[in-house]
C-alpha positions in Angstrom: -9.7 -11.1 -10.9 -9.7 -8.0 -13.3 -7.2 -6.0 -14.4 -8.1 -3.2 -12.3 -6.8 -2.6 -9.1 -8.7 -0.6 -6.4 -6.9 1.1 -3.6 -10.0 2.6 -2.1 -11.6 -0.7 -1.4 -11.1 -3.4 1.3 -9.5 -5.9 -1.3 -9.4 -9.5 -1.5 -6.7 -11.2 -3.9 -7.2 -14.4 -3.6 -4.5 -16.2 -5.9 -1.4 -13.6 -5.4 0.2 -15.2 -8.3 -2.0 -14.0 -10.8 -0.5 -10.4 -10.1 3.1 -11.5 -11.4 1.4 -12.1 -14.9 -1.2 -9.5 -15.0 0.8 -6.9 -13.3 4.3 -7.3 -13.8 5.5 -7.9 -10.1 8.3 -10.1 -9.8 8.5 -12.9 -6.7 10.4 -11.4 -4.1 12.0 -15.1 -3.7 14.3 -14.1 -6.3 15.7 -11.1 -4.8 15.8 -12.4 -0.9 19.6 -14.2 -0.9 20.7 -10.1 -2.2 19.0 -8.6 0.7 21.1 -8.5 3.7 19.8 -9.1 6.8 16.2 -9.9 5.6 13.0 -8.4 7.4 10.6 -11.1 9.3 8.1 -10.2 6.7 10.6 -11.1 3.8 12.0 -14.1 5.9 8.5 -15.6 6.4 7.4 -14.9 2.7 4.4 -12.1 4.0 6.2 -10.0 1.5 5.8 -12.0 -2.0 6.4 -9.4 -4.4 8.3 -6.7 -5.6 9.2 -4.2 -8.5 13.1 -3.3 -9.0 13.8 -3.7 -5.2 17.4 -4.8 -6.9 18.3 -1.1 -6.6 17.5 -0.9 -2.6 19.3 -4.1 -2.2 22.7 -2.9 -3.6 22.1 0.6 -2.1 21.8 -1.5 1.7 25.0 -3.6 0.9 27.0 -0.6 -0.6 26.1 2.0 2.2 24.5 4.3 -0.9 21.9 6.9 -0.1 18.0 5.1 -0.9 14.7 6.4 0.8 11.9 4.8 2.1 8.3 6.4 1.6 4.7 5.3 2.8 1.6 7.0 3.2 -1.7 6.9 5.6 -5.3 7.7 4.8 -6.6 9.1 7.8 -10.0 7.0 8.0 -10.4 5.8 10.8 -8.9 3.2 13.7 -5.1 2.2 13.4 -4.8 -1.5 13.3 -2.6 -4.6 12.5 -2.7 -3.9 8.7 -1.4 -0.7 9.0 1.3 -1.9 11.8 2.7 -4.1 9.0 3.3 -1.0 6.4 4.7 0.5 9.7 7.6 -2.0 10.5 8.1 -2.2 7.2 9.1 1.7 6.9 10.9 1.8 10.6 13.1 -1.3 9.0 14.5 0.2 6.0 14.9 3.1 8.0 17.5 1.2 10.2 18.9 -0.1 7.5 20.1 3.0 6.1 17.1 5.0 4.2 16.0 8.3 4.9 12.2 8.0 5.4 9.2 9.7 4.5 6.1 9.3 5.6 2.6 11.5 4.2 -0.8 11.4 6.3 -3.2 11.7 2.9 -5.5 14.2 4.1 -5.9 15.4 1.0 -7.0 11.7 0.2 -9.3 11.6 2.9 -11.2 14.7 2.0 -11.6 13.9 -1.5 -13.0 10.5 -1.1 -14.5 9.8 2.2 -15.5 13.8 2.7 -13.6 14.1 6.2 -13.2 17.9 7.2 -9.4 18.8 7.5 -9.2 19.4 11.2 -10.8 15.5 11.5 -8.0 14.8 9.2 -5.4 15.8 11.2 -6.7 14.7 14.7 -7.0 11.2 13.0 -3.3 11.1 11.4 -2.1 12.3 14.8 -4.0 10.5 17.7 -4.2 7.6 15.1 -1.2 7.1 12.9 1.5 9.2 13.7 2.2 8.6 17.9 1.9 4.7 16.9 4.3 5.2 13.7 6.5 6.8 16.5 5.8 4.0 19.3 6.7 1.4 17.1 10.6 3.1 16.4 10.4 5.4 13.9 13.7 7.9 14.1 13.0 11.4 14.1 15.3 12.3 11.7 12.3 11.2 8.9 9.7 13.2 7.8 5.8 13.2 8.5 4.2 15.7 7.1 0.4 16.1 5.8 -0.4 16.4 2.2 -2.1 19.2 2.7 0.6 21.5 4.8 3.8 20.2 2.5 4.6 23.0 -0.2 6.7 20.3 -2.5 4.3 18.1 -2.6 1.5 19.9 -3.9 3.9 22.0 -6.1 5.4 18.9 -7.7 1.6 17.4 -7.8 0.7 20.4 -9.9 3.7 19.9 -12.4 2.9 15.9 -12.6 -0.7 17.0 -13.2 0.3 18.1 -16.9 1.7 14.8 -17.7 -1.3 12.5 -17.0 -4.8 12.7 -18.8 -8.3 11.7 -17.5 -8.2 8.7 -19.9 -5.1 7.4 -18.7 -6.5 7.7 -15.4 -9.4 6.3 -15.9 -7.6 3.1 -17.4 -5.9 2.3 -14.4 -8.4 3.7 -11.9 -11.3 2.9 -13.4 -12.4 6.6 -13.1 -16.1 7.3 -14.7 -17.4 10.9 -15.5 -18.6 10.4 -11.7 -15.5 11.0 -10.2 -14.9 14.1 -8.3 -12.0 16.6 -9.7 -10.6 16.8 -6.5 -10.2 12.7 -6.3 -8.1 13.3 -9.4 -5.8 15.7 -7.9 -5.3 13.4 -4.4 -4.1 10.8 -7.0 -1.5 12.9 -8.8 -0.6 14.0 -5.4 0.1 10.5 -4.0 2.6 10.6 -6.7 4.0 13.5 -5.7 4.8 12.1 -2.5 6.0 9.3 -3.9 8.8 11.3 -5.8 9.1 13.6 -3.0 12.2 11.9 -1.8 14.4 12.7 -5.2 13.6 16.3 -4.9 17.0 18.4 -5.0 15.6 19.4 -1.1 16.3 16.2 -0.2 19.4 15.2 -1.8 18.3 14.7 -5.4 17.2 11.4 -7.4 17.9 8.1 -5.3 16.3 4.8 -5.4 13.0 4.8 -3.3 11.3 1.7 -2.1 7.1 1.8 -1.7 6.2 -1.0 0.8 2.1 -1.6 -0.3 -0.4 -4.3 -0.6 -1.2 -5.2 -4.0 -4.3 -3.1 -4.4 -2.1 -0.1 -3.9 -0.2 -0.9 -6.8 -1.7 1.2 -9.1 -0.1 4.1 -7.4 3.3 2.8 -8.2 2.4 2.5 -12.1 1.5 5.8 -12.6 4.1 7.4 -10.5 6.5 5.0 -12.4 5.0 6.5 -16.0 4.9 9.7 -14.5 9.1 9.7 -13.4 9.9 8.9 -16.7 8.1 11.7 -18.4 9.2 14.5 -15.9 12.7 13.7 -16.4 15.3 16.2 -18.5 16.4 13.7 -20.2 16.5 9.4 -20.8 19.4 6.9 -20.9 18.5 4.1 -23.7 21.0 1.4 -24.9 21.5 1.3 -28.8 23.3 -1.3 -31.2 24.4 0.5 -34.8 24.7 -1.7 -37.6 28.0 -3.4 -36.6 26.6 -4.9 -33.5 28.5 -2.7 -31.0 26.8 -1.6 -28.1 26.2 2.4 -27.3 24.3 4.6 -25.4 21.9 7.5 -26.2 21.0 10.2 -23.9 17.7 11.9 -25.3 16.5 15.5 -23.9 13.4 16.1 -25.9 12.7 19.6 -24.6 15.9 20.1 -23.1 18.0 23.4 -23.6 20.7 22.9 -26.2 23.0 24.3 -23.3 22.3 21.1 -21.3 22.9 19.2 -24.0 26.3 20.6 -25.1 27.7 20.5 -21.0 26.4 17.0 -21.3 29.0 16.4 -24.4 31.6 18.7 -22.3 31.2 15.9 -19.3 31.8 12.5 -20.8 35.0 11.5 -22.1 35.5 9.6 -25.1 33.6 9.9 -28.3 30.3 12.0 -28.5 28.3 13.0 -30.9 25.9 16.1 -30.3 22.9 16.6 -32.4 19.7 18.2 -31.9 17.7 16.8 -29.0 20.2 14.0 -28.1 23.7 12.9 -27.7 25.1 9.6 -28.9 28.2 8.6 -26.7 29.3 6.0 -29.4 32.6 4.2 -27.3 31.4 1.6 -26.7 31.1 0.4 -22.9 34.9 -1.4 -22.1 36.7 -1.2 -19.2 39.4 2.2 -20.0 35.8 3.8 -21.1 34.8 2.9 -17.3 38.1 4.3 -15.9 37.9 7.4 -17.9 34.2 8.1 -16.3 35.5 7.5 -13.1 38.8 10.1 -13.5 35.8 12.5 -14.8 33.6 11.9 -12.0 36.7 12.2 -9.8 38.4 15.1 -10.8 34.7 17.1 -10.6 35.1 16.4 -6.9 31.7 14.4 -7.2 30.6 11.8 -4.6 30.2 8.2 -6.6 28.3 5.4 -5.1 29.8 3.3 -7.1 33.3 2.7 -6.5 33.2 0.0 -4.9 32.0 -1.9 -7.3 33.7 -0.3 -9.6 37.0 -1.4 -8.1 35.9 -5.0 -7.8 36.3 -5.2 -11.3 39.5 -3.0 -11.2 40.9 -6.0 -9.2 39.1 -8.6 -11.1 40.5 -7.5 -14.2 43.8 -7.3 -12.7 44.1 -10.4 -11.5 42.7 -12.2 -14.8 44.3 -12.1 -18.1 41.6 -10.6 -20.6 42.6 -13.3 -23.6 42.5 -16.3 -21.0 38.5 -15.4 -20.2 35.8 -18.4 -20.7 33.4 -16.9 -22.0 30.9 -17.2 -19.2 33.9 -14.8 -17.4 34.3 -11.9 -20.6 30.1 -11.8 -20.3 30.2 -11.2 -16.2 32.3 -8.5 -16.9 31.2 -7.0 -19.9 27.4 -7.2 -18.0 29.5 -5.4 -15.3 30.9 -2.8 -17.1 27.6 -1.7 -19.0 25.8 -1.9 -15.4 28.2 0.6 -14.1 29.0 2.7 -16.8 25.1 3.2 -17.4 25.1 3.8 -13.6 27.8 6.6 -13.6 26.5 8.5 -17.0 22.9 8.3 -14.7 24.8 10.3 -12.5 26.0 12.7 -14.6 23.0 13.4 -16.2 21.1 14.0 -13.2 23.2 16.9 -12.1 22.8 18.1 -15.3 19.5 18.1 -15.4 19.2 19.8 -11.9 22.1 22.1 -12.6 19.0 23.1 -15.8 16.0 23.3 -13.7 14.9 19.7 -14.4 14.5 16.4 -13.3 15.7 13.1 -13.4 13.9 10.5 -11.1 14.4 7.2 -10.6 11.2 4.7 -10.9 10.3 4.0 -7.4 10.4 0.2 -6.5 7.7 -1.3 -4.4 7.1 -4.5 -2.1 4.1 -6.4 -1.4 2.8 -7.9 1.2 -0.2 -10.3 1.8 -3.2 -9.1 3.3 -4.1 -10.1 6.8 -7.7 -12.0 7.0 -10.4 -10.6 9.4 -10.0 -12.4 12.8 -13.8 -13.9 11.9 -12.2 -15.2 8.6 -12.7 -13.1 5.1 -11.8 -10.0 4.4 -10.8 -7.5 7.5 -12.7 -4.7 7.8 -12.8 -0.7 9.6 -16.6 -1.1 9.5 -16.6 -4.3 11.7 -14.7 -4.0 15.2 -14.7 -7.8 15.6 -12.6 -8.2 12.3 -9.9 -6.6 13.2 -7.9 -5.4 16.3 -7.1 -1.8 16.6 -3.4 -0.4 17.9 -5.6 0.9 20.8 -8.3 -1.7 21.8 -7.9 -2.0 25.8 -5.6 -5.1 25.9 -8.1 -7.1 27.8 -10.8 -6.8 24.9 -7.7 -7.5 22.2 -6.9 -10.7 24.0 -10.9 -11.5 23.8 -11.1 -11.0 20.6 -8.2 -13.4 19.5 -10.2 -15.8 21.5 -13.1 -15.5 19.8 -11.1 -15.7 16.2 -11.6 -18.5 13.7 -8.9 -20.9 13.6 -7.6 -23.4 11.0 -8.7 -26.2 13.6 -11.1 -29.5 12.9 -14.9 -29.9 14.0 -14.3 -32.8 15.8 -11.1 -33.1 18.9 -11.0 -36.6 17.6 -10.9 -34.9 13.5 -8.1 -32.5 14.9 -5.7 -35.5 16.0 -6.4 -37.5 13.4 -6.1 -34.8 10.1 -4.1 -32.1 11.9 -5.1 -28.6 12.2 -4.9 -26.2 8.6 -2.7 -23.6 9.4 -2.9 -21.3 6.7 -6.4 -20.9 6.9 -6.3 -20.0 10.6 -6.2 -16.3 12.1 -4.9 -17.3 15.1 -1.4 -18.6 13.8 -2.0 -15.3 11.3 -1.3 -13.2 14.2 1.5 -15.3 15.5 3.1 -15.5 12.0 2.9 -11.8 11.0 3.0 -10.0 14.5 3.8 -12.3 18.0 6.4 -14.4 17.9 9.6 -13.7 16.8 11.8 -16.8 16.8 11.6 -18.6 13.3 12.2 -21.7 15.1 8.9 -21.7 17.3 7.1 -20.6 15.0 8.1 -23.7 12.5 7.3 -25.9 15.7 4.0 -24.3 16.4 2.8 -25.1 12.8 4.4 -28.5 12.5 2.8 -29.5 16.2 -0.9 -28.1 14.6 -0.8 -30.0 10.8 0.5 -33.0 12.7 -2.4 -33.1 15.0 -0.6 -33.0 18.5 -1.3 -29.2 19.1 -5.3 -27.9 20.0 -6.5 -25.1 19.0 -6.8 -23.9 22.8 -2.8 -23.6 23.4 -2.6 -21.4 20.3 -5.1 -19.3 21.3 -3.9 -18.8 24.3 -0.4 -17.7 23.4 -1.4 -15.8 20.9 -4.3 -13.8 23.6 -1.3 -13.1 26.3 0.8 -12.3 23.3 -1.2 -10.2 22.6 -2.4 -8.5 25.7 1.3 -7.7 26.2 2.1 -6.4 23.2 -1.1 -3.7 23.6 -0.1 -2.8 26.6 3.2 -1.8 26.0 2.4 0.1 22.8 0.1 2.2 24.5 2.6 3.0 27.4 5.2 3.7 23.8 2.7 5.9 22.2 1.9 7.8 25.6 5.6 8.6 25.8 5.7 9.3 22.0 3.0 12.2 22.4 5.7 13.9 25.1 8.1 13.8 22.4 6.5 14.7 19.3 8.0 18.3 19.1 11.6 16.4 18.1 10.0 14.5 15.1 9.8 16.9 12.0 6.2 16.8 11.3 4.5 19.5 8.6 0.7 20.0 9.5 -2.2 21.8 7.3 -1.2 25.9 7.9 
């Protein structure tokens, strides 16, 4: 594997771990007992990654506002693959985030040369009535790069922070690649950030669901947020040991800086291009943000939190803490103190014509093999079953998929079938079955030998058959309703 990524090729990552050293992505393992009510992708380990899904966690437990934003080259057939970036957005959506969803025409004419009006009857006949059959709410947004003002305003304003070299670093752009390939890539961005525009309710965490060769996406957008932003929160220590923070506006009017000052109680020192808010971070400094933020009238996320601590510190007696309890709350304290000066800054910073995003999180999910085994692929209708194939030919071709199954009946009972490198429990595992529990049987009954590879074929066909049918009859309905759904086309 290299350490390029390349999100307009069919890739194959073969050894998944090798992206949480080369890439930074964290196993999503860690972060699943945090999540509540996990996903069946999260529960079943499809999704193995993630970066700083911590933040859409606590906004799902708390009932604070998060987003949830995906995109959809128009190329060609909707199928499985992009079914699982589908449930993926529809869930988050139910659990609370306003969602966003961009058809990349812009995308689609830069790098496979499709005209705009084959753009949009792709992203409509294609993506959007099976985004819609599948549950999405209409109160998200669909809307195609090429139609959506914001997008390709911000994209323009992004485009000054990001170079042809640094592009070419994590693209592995030559002196080949087209200008206008360039600008869809700044404008995936845009999309990206989209969600934290003042438009939409201003800076929020927003989670990316993606497959790993879509990640480098996420790293520029996440370069990019911090270099549009007003101004930066970073934690000091002066000479003493004690523990401050800095809030830096390089660029930033003087009058920002001095309303910043005006804002936060306690001791602050102004100078040129930052401020220095030297109390350090204790609970009365917390309190004292909070009678700020309250008396300003502001909405806080936060409270809650904030008065679990209240009651923890209540009911313990500060000089009595082990030490393992004064570091939980001191950990606590600078958590939510940094969260509530975030706060503050980012109004500032709008109140000043600026921004102050949050770097978007991201999940990732495993690909799906082809139903032949290898890589899936748009150019070969047997690997891969599209949202529309006539049920009959979708059952057929589940039939005719490669299994994990033994040459020999006799080899099968006597070394049990190989699960994970069958297509056929693939499709049960990622899409048909529901229950956990016969799931676990399923795979327990093939590596044991007592289960043929018929049976699970079989299921998985009239699974499959049925679940065709009635998306078909969902997306029929969907195109009767698509005037309620806020969708922004090419004018």
């Amino acid at each position: 594997m290299t350490n390029t990524l390349d999100p307009w090729s069919s890739s194959d990552i073969a050894d998944y771990s090798k992206l949480f050293e080369e890439f930074g992505i964290s196993p999503f393992d860690e972060i699943l007992p945090e999540v509540p009510s996990p996903s069946t992708y999260m529960r079943r380990r499809v999704i193995f990654g993630h970066r700083d899904y911590e933040q859409i966690a606590e906004a799902m437990r708390t009932g604070a506002p998060f987003s949830v934003m995906d995109g959809f080259m128009p190329s060609g057939k909707i199928h499985l693959g992009h079914k699982m970036v589908m449930d993926q957005i529809i869930w988050h959506q139910q659990m609370g985030a306003s969602a966003f969803v961009g058809i990349a025409d812009r995308e689609a004419f830069s790098v496979r040369g499709f005209s705009w009006q084959k753009c949009r009857e792709i992203g409509t006949e294609e993506y959007i009535l099976s985004l819609i059959a599948l549950g999405f709410k209409p109160d998200g947004l669909i809307y195609f790069q090429s139609g959506c003002e914001s997008v390709k305003d911000l994209a323009f304003e992004l485009g000054v922070k990001v170079n042809f070299s640094e592009l070419s670093a994590i693209y592995g752009f030559s002196g080949e690649t087209n200008l206008s390939h360039m600008i869809s890539v700044a404008t995936q961005a845009a999309d990206i950030l989209q969600p934290q525009l003042e438009e939409f309710g201003g800076p929020k965490p927003v989670v990316v669901p993606v497959g790993p060769d879509q990640d480098p996406h996420l790293r520029l957008t996440r370069g990019l947020a911090g270099k549009m932003n007003m101004f930066r929160i970073e934690e000091r220590e002066n000479t003493n040991g004690w523990k401050y923070f800095s809030v830096r506006g390089k660029g930033a009017p003087k009058e920002a800086l001095q309303e910043l000052k005006k804002r936060i109680p306690g001791k602050v020192k102004l100078y040129e291009e930052h401020i220095d808010v030297l109390q350090t971070p204790d609970y009365p400094f917390l309190m004292r943000l909070v009678s700020e933020v309250r008396k300003a009238d502001r909405k806080n996320q936060y409270l809650a939190e904030i008065e679990s601590v209240s009651r923890f510190m209540e009911d313990a007696k500060p000089p009595e803490f082990a030490e393992y309890e004064k570091y939980f709350v001191f950990r606590k304290i600078w958590k939510l103190t940094k969260k509530i000066l975030e706060q503050i800054v980012a109004e500032i910073a709008a109140e000043f014509g600026g921004y102050a995003f949050i770097p978007p999180a991201s999940t990732y999910h495993r690909f799906m093999s082809g139903l032949q085994g290898g890589k899936m692929s748009s150019s070969v209708p047997d690997s891969y079953i599209a949202l529309t194939d006539d049920p009959k030919e979708g059952a057929k071709k589940v039939k005719r998929a490669k299994t994990g199954g033994r040459v020999t009946l006799e080899e099968q009972k006597k070394l049990g079938g190989i699960s994970e490198e069958c297509s056929v429990f693939e499709l049960l595992l990622f899409h048909l079955l529901e229950d956990d529990e016969e799931l676990l049987e399923i795979r327990q009954e093939c590596v044991s030998g007592t289960r043929m590879c018929g049976s699970c074929k079989q299921l998985a066909a009239e699974k499959m058959s049925e679940f065709l049918k009635d998306h078909q009859e969902k997306r029929e309905l969907a195109r009767e309703h698509l005037d309620e759904y806020r969708i922004i086309y090419k004018k």
